[in-house]
C-alpha positions in Angstrom: -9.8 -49.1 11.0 -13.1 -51.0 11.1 -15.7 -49.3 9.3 -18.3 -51.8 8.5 -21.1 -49.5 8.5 -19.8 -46.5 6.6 -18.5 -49.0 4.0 -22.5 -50.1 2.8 -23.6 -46.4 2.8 -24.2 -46.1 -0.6 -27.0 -43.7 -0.7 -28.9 -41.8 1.9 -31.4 -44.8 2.1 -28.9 -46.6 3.4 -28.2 -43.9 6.1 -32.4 -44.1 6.7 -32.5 -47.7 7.1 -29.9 -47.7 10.4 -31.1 -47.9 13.7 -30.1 -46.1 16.9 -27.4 -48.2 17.5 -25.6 -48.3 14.7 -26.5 -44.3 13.9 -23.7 -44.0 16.8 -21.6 -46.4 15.1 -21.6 -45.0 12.3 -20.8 -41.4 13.5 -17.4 -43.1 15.3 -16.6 -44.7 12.0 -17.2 -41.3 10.1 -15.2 -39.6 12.4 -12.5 -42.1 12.5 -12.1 -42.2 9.0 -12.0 -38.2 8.8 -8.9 -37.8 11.3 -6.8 -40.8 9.5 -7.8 -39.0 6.3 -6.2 -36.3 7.3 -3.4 -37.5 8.3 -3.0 -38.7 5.3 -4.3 -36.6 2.6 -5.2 -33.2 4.7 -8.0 -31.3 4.2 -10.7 -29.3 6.2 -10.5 -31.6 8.7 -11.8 -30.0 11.8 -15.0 -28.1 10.4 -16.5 -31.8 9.3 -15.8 -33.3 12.2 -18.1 -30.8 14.4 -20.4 -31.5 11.5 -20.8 -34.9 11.3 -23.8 -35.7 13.4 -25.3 -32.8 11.8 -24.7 -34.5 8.3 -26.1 -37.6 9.3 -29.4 -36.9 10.9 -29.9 -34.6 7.8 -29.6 -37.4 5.4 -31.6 -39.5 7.9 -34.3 -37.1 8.1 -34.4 -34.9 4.5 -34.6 -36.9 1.0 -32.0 -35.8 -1.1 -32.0 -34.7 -3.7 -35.7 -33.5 -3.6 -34.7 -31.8 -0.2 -31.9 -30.0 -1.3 -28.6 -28.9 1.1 -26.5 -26.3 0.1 -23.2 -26.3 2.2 -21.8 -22.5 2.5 -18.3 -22.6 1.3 -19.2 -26.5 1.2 -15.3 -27.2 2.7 -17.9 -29.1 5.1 -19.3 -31.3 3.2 -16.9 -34.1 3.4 -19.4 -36.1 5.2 -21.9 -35.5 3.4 -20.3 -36.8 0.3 -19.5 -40.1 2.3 -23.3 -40.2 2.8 -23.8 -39.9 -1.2 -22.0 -42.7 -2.6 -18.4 -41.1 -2.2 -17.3 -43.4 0.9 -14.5 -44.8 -1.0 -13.1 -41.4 -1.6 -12.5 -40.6 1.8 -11.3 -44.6 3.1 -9.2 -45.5 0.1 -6.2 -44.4 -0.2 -6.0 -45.0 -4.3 -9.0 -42.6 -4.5 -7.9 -40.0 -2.3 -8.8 -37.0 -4.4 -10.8 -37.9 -6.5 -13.5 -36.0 -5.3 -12.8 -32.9 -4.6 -13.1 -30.4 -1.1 -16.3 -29.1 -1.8 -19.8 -29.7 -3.3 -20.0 -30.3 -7.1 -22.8 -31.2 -9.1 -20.4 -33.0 -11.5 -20.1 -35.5 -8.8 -23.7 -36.4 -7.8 -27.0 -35.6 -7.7 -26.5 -34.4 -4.1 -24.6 -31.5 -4.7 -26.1 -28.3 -6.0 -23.3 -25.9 -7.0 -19.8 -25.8 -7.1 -18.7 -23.1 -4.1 -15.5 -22.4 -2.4 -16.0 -18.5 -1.1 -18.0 -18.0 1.8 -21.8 -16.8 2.9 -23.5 -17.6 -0.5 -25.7 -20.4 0.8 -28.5 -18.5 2.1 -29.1 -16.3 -0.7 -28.5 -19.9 -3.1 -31.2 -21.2 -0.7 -33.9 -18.3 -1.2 -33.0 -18.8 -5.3 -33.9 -22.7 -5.1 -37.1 -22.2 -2.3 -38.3 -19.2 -4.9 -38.5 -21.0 -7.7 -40.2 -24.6 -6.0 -42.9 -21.7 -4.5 -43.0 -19.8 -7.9 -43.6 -23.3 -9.7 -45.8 -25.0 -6.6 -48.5 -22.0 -7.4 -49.0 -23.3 -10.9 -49.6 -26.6 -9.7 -46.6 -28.5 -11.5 -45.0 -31.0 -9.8 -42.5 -29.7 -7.5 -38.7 -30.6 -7.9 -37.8 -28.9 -5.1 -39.6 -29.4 -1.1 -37.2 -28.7 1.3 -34.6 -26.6 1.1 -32.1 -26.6 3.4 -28.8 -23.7 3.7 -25.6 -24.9 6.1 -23.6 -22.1 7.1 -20.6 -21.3 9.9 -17.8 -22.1 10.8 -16.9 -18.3 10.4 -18.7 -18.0 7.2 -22.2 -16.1 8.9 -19.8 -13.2 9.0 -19.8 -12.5 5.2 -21.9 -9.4 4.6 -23.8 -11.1 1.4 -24.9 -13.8 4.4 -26.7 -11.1 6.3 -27.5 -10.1 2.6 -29.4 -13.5 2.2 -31.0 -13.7 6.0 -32.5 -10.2 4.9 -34.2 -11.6 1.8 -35.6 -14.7 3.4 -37.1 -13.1 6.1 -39.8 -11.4 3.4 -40.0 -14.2 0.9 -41.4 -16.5 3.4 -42.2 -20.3 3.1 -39.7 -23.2 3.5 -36.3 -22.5 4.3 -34.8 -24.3 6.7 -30.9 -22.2 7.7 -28.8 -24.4 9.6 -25.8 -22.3 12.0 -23.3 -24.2 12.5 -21.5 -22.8 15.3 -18.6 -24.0 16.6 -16.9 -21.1 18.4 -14.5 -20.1 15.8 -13.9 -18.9 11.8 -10.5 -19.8 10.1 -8.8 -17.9 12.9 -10.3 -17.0 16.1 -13.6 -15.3 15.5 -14.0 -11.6 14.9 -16.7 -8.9 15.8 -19.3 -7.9 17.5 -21.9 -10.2 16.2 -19.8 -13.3 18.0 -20.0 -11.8 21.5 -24.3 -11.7 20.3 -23.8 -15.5 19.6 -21.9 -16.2 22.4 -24.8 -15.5 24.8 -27.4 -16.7 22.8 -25.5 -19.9 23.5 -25.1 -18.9 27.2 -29.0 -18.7 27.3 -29.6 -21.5 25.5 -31.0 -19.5 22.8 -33.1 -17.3 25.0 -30.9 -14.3 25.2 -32.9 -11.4 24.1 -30.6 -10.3 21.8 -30.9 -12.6 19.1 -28.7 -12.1 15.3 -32.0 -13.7 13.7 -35.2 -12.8 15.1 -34.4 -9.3 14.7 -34.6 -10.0 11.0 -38.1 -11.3 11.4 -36.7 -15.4 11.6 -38.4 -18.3 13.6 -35.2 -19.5 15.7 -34.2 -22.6 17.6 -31.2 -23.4 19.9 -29.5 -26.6 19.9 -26.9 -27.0 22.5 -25.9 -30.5 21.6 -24.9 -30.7 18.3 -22.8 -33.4 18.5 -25.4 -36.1 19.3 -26.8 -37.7 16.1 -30.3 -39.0 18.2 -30.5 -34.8 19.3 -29.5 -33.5 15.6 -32.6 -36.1 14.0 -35.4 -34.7 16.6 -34.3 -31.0 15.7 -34.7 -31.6 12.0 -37.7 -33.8 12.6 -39.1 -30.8 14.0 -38.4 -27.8 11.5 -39.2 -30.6 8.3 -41.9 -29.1 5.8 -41.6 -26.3 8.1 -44.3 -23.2 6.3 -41.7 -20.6 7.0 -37.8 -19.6 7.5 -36.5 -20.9 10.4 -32.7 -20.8 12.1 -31.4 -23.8 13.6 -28.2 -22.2 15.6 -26.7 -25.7 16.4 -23.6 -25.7 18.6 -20.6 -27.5 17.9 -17.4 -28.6 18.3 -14.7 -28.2 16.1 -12.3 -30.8 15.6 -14.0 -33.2 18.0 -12.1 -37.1 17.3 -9.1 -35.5 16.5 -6.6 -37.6 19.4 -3.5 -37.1 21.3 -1.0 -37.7 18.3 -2.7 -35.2 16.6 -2.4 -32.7 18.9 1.2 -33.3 19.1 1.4 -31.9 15.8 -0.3 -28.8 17.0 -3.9 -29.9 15.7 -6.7 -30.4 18.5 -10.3 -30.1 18.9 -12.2 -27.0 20.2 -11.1 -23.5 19.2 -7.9 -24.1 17.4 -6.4 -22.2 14.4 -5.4 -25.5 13.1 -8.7 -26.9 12.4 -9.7 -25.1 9.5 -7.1 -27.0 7.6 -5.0 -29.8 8.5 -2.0 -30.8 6.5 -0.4 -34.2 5.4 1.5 -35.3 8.5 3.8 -35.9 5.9 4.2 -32.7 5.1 5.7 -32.2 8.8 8.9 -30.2 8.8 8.9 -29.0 4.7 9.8 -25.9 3.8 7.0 -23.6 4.1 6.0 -22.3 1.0 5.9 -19.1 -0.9 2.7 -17.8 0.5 3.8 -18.3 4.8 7.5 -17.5 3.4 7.7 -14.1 2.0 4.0 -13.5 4.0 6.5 -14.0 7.2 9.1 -12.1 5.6 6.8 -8.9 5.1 4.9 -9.0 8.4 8.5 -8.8 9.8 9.2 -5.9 8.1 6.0 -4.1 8.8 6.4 -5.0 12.5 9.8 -3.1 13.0 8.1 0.1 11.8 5.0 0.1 14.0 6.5 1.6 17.3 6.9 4.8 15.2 4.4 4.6 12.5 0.9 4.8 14.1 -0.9 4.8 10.8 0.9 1.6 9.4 -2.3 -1.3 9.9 -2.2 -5.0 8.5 -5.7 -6.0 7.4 -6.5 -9.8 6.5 -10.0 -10.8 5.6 -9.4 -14.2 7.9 -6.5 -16.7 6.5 -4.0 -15.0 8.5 -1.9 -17.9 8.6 -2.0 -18.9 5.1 -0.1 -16.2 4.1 2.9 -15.9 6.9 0.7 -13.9 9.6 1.6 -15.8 12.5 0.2 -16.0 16.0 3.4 -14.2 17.1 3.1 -11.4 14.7 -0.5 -10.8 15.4 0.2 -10.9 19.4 3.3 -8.5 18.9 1.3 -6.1 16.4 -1.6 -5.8 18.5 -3.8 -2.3 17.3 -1.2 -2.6 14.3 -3.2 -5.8 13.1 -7.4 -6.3 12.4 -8.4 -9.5 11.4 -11.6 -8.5 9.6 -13.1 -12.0 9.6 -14.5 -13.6 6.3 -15.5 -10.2 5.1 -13.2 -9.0 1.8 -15.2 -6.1 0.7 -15.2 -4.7 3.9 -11.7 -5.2 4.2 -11.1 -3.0 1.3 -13.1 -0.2 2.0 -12.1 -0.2 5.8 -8.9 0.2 4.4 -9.7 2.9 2.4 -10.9 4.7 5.3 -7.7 4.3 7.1 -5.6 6.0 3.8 -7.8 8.5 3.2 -7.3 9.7 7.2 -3.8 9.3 6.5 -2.9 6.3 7.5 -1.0 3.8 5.5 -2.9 0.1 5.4 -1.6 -3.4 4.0 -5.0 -5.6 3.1 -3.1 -9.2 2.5 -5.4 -12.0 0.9 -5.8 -14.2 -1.7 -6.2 -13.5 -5.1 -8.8 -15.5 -5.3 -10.5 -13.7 -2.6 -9.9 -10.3 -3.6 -12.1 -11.2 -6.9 -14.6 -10.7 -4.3 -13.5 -7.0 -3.9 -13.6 -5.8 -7.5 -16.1 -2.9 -6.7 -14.2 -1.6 -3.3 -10.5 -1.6 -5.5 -12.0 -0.2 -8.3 -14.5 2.4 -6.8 -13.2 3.3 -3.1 -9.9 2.6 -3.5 -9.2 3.0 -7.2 -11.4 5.8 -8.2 -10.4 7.7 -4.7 -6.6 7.5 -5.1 -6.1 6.4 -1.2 -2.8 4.9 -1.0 -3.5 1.2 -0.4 -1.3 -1.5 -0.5 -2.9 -4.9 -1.6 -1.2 -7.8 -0.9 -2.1 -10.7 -3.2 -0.7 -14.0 -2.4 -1.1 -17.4 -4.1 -1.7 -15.4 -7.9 -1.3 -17.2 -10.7 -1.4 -20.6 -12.5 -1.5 -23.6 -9.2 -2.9 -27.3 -8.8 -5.6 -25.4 -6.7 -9.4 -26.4 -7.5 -11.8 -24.4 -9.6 -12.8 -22.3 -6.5 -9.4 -21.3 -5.3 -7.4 -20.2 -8.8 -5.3 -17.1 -8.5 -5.0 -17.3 -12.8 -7.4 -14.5 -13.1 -5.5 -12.1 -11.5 -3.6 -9.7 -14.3 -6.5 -9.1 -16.3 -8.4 -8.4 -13.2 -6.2 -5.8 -11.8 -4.3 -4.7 -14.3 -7.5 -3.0 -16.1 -8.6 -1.0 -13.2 -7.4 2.8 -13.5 -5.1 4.1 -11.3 -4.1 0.6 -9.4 -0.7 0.4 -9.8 0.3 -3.4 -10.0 3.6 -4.5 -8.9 5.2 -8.1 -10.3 9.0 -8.4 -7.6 10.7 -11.0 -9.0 13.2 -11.5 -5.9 12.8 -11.2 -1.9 14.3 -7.9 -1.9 12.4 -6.3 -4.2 8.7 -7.6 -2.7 10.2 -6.3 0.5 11.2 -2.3 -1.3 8.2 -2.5 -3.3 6.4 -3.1 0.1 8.7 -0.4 1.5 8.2 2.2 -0.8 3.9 1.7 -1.2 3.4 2.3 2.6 5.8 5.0 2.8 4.8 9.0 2.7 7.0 8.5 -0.7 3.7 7.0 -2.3 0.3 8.7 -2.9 -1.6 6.5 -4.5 -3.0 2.5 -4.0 -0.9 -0.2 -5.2 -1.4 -3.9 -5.6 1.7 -6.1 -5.3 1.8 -9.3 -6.4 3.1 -11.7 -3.8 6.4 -13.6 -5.1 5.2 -17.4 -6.2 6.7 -20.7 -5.8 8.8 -20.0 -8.9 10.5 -17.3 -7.4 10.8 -19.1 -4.3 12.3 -22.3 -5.7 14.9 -20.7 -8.1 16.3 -18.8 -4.7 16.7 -21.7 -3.0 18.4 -23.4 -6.0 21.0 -20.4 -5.9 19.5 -20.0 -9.8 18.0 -16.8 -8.6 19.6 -13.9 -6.1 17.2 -13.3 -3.7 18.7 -9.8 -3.0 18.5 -9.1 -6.5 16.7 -5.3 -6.3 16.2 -2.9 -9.1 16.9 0.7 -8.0 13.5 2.7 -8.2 13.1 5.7 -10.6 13.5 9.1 -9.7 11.6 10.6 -13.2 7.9 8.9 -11.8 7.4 9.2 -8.3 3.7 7.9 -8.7 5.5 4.7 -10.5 9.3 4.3 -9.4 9.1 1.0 -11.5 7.7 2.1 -14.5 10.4 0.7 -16.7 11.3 -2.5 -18.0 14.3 -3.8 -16.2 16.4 -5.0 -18.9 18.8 -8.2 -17.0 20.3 -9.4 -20.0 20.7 -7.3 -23.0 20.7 -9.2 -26.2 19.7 -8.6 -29.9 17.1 -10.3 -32.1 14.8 -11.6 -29.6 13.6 -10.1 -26.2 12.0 -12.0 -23.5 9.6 -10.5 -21.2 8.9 -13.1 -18.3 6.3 -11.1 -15.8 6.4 -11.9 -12.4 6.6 -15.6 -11.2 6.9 -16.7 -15.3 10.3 -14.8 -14.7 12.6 -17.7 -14.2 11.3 -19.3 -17.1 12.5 -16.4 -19.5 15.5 -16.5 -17.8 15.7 -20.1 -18.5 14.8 -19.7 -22.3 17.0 -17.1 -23.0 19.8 -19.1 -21.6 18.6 -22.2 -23.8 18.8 -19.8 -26.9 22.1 -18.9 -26.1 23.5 -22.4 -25.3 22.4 -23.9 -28.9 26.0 -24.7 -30.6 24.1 -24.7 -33.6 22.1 -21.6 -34.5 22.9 -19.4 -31.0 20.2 -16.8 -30.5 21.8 -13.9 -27.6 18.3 -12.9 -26.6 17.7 -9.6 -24.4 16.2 -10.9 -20.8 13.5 -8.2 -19.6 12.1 -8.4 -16.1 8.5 -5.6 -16.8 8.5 -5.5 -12.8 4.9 -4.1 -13.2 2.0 -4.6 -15.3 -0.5 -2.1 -15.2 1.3 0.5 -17.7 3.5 -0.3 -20.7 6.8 0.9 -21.0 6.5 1.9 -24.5 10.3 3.7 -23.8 11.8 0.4 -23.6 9.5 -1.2 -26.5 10.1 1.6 -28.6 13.9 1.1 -28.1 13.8 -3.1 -28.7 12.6 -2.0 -32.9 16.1 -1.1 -33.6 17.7 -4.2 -33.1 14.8 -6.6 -32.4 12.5 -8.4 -34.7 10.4 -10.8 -31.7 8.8 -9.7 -28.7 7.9 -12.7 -26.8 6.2 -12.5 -23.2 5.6 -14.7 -20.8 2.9 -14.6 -17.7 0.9 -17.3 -15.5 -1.9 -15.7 -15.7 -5.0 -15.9 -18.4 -4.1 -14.7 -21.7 -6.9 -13.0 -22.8 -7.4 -9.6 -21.5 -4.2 -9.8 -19.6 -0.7 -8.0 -19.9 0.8 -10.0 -23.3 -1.9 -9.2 -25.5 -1.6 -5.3 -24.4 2.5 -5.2 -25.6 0.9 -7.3 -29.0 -1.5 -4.4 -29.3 0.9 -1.4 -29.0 3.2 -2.8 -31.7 -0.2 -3.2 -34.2 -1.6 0.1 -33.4 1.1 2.4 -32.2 4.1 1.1 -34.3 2.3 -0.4 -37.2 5.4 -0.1 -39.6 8.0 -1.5 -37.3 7.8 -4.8 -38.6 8.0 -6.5 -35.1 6.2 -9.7 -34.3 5.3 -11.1 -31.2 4.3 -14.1 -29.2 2.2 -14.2 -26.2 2.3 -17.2 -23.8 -0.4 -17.4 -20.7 -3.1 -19.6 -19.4 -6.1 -19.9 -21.1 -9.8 -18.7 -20.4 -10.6 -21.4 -18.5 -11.5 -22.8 -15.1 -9.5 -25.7 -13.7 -9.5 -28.1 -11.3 -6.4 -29.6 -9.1 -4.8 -30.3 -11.9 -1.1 -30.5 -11.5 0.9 -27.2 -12.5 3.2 -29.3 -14.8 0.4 -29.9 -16.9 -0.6 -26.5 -17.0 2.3 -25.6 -17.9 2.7 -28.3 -20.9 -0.8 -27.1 -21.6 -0.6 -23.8 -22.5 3.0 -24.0 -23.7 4.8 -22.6 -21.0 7.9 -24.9 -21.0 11.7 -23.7 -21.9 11.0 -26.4 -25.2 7.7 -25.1 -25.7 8.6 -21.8 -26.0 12.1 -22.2 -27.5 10.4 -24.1 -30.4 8.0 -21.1 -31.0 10.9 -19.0 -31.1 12.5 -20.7 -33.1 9.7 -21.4 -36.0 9.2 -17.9 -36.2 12.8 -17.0 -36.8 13.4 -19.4 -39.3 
């Protein structure tokens, strides 16, 4: 791969001082170097190529950082951060990650905030261009002139981006909102406002109905938004601009990517695919926990919906990060609403759906249902309506700052009347899943998706994937209120929540196996953890003197700390003393889920040491 030009780009002088000619060039080379990097590495692949003329003529035409760019979501800023002195990120392969997927003010000057959710750029925008205005009237030397907001690829959906169009409308002065729009979201677009776009593209902008100048907005149309020399005259144009404008630039997403790479199922244009592409060496791995027991549940929901009207999957986009494949989606039909980028509305909708008496499944991230904290805690929560939450990809991962499930447990687990579920084993996500969408159950319940850990230890035959725990008759709001005791034992009792499950099994079996000083610790699987089972941790004081728990999730404010607190305040004068092992309060970013681990302690040694200090 010859990339001359891109190599020398260390700034966005650099970009200024190219001519016509090599402005072409150098899109080819930026393109090229984006499809071999994903082949290689992976990544949002298809959203920055669509955007790479785009990126270019801004740097060509805007002075960065006194112009500032805020990329919504910012997965498209890839090119960009070529543009900024991170070329070597993307071309050699020793420094493959070491930037990360989105913007990041740790890494340059160029980048404004860290983001990884979806439709905040506009309403980041108005903050910067209200503050250069609010300063500019005192007469002070302006650190801000141009501000510029890059939203789309499915991201102009979010209700806080309509949120943000509505507030720049009345501020007025410079703001410059770029559209990206390149005919798709993460899946296939969703709702009414895309048929609206759809012919203000078939009018070339001059459709009457028109998303932006309804709020008040100056608007332009550009229809090729894959030519660099088009992209520089359009910017040219709105520069130093007085008031807000919309640029609705059309795209293509994808565009570079070549025949081999469609043979893997990844192709320009409107193509699930694009959003992200994985490491062609990743070809033919097993999927992972998320697409596996995601697959496994949409199965399962799909054999009841001839007879069960009321029985509706909801994803807030990322359908096929989480096992809800194209097949499911086409077979499901009414049965299945993609939502778009849109997670409080998700929540709410399905709130609607219970309350009428149906029975809805919202499956998304946990780190996207932090977006929904209001909707589970006041329309769902505070109204009792029987919804089933889905939250895949919780707890502690290698995933960047903007995409950590760790804050799950704390999150949900302190919102009254949310009943949060913790399976441990395919069969038991798949009766807890059972049970929550049934008539049996009359109130909302979050279950927490099964991790890798689960995953791994039942493909290593170390865990029974049909292991089940037979619900309780005594709590028909909480069939799995108790602690399932799997190992009874004396001295010690392990609680390992959720996916840190294997690894009490695995220190209890350590304890047992020391010739020296054997410890026969009780093995506790809580199943749950937004109630305590103060039966069963009554019952451990008679024979018990340690309570240790284990969860990969943040400490503080989570489950552990609660069973710590019951034995201070509710059984002061038992004598038992406890350990509490979780993440800290901390954000992290892509580092690997062994270090984590060795981190915060949550190793068989780590924890067996513990143990074993306190005993002695």
């Amino acid at each position: 791969m010859t990339c001359d030009i891109l190599a020398t780009l260390h700034s966005p002088a650099d970009v200024k001082r190219l001519d016509d000619r090599q402005l072409d060039e150098c899109c080819a080379q930026i393109r090229e170097t984006l499809v071999e990097f994903g082949k290689r590495a992976g990544g949002h692949i298809g959203s920055n190529l669509g955007l790479v003329e785009t990126s270019v003529a801004l740097h060509v035409v805007f002075d960065s950082p006194l112009d500032k760019i805020v990329f919504d979501v910012s997965h498209q800023s890839y090119v960009h951060k070529m543009l900024t002195g991170r070329a070597e990120a993307f071309l050699n392969a020793e420094l493959f990650g070491s930037v990360t997927g989105f913007t990041n003010p740790a890494e340059s000057e160029h980048d404004h905030f860290v983001l990884g959710h979806t439709g905040t750029s506009i309403s980041l925008a108005c903050g910067l261009a209200k503050e250069r205005d609010m300063v500019a009237a005192t007469g002070a030397a302006p650190q801000t002139r141009n501000v510029i907001a890059v939203i789309g690829d499915g991201a102009l959906s979010s209700a806080i981006a309509f949120e943000g169009l509505n507030n720049a409308a009345e501020q007025g002065g410079n703001l410059i909102i770029i559209v990206n729009d390149n005919e798709m979201s993460i899946a296939e677009n969703h709702g009414g406002m895309y048929a609206t776009l759809a012919e203000m593209r078939a009018s070339h902008g001059r459709s009457d109905r028109n998303l932006f100048t309804v709020f008040g907005l100056d608007y332009r149309y550009v229809e090729h938004g894959n030519d660099v020399h088009t992209m520089i005259e359009a910017l040219r144009e709105v520069k130093d601009i007085d008031h807000p404008v919309v640029l609705h630039v059309h795209t293509t997403k994808g565009l570079g990517l070549d025949a081999e790479n469609a043979r893997h199922g990844v192709r320009a244009g409107r193509c699930e695919e694009n959003h992200w592409q994985n490491p062609l060496a990743q070809e033919g791995t097993p999927l992972g926990a998320r697409k596996y027991y995601g697959a496994l549940a949409m199965d399962a929901l799909a054999a009841r919906f001839e007879h069960e009207p009321g029985l509706i999957v909801i994803s807030p986009a990322t359908p096929g990060s989480n096992g809800i494949t194209h097949a499911f989606r086409a077979q499901a039909g009414p049965h299945y609403v993609d939502t778009g980028i849109t997670e409080e509305h998700a929540v709410a909708f399905a709130s609607g759906i219970a309350k009428a008496g149906g029975r809805p499944v919202v499956a998304t991230s946990a780190t996207f249902f932090q977006r929904t904290f209001d909707q589970v805690q006041q329309e769902v929560a505070l109204n009792g309506t029987p919804v089933t939450l889905l939250s895949f990809g919780a707890g502690l991962s290698d995933a960047d700052n903007t995409h950590s499930g760790a804050f799950d447990v704390p999150f949900f687990g302190n919102i009254p009347g949310l009943l949060c579920l913790a399976p441990t084993s395919r069969q038991m996500f798949l009766d807890m899943l059972a049970w929550s969408t049934s008539e049996r159950n009359s109130h909302p319940v979050l279950i927490r998706v099964p991790g890798n850990q689960i995953l791994g230890g039942e493909r290593a035959g170390t865990l029974d994937p049909n292991a089940t725990v037979e619900p309780q008759a005594t709590d028909a709001n909480n069939p799995w209120c108790g602690y399932h005791v799997a190992e009874a034992g004396d001295t010690v009792a392990v609680l390992g929540l959720g996916n840190a499950y294997p690894l009490a099994r695995d220190v209890v079996h350590a304890l047992a196996s020391d010739d020296t000083d054997p410890v026969h610790a009780t093995l506790i699987d809580p199943l749950q953890f937004s109630t305590l089972d103060e039966t069963t941790l009554r019952a451990l004081a008679s024979d018990h003197t340690l309570v240790v728990t284990l969860e990969d999730a943040q400490l503080e404010g989570g489950w552990g700390e609660k069973i710590t607190a019951f034995y201070a305040n509710m059984m002061p004068g038992s004598g038992m003393r406890t350990l509490n092992f979780g993440a800290d309060k901390a954000f992290t970013d892509r580092t690997p889920l062994a270090t984590l681990n060795s981190r915060y302690g949550l190793t068989c040694e780590a924890v067996t040491a513990r143990i074993r200090s306190v005993l002695r």
